[in-house]
C-alpha positions, 0 to 999 in steps of 0.5 A: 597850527600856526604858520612857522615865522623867522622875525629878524630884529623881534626883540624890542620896538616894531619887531617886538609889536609884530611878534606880539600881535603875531602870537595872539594868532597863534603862530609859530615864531622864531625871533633874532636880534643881537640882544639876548635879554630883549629877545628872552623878554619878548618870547616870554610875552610871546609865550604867555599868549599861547605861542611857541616861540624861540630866539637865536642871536644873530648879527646882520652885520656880519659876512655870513650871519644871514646864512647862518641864521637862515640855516638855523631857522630851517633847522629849527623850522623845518621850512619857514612860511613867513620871513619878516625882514624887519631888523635895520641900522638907522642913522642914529647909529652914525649920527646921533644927533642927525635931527640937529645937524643933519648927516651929509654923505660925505662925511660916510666912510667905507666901513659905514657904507658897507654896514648900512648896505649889509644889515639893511640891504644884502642880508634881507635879500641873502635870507629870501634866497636861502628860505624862498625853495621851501616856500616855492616846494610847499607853493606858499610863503611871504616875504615881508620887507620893512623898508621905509618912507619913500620920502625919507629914502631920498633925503638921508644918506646911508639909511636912506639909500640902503633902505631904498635898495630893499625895496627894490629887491622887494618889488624884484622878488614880487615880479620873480614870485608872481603866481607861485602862492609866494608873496613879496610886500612892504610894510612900514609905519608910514613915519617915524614910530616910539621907540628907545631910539626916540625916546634918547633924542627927547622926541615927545610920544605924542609925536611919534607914530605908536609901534603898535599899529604894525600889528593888524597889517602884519597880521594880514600879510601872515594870513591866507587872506593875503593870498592875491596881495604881492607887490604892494606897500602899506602904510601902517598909520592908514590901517583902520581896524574898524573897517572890514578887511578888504576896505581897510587893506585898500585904504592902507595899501599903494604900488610897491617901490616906484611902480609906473613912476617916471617915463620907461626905459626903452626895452630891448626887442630881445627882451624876455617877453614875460618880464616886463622891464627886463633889461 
């Protein structure tokens, strides 16, 4: 029997690639977006390899979806072994047109900042909460973040920023984690991916990155042999499929966040000891 997997943003796109390369292995999933067609879509392809999947409807971008859907994927479940946070607001969504006239941070207003940071940022981080005590009673579970470039973090306002505090939560829930058979990990493409959104702003297939190489890393994050892998970021576009897994993971794989970048902050001498960068 598979591992029971919540899949946010599973419908289509990366989500859709993750649930499918998911499914050949067996596993047990559970996908959600806020568009039902989309989700019937890719259950069924799910399904038609072999593996049990379901989906429920939920929005993220509401206060108390990811509650609520937390505590239907525990109903569901049971208790859920993996949690991919996958489902995100891109800038498109404010600024269709951002790639021609980029979006400056001041033409963002409350209502925007607020969606942004609770799709891409507070339901991420309210979903751990709810599922990690029943990955910590049953000493495994991952939480897997796709987060984005870190590049891009620093470069467009709203996306950018939200994304940017997901992978700090990310790297704060893998020092919380460390030792428990719980793991927190980024995985992201390594650059912009095909999808319907590029495919509206006329951006050739062929400069895009092919949404399928999410699979094989995602993969390995589900499975036992990621038992010692916490804290870490891989880029996609560097898995080589090719290489033996250890190689492969090595190659594709770098510190999480902005591990060890820049000159440390001073810790206070109360600090707690067994928490490095406490304070």
């Amino acid at each position: 029997m598979g591992r029971r997997i919540l899949l946010t943003g599973g419908g289509r796109g990366l989500g859709r690639m993750m649930a499918l390369a998911l499914a050949r292995e067996g596993h047990r999933l559970l996908l959600t977006s806020r568009s039902r067609d989309t989700l019937e879509a890719t259950c069924a392809e799910c399904r038609a390899l072999g593996a049990k999947a379901d989906y429920i409807l939920a929005d993220l971008a509401v206060p108390g979806g990811a509650e609520d859907l937390a505590d239907t994927a525990l109903r569901h479940f049971g208790t859920v072994d993996v949690l991919v946070n996958n489902a995100g607001l891109g800038i498109n969504t404010v600024a269709p047109d951002y790639l021609e006239n980029p979006y400056r941070f001041w033409q963002s207003d409350r209502a925007s900042i607020e969606q942004f940071l609770q799709v891409n940022t507070i339901s991420p981080l309210l979903l751990a909460i709810r599922l990690v005590p029943g990955m910590l009673a049953q000493g495994w579970g991952r939480i897997v973040a796709d987060s984005t470039s870190l590049d891009t973090m620093l470069r467009t306002s709203l996306y950018g920023c939200s994304k940017a505090g997901m992978e700090a939560e990310a790297a704060v829930m893998a020092s919380d984690l460390k030792g428990s058979g719980v793991t927190s990990n980024v995985l992201v493409p390594g650059g912009g991916c095909g999808s319907r959104m590029t495919d509206e702003m006329g951006i050739p297939r062929d400069q895009v990155l092919p949404p399928e190489i999410m699979g094989p890393p995602m993969v390995f994050l589900a499975s036992d042999a990621s038992d010692d892998f916490n804290g870490r970021r891989i880029q996609a576009r560097l898995w080589d499929p090719v290489l033996p897994l250890e190689e492969a993971v090595a190659a594709a794989s770098d510190v999480i966040a902005w591990t060890g970048a820049g000159v440390q902050g001073l810790q206070p001498a109360i600090a707690h000891k067994s928490k490095p960068g406490a304070y």
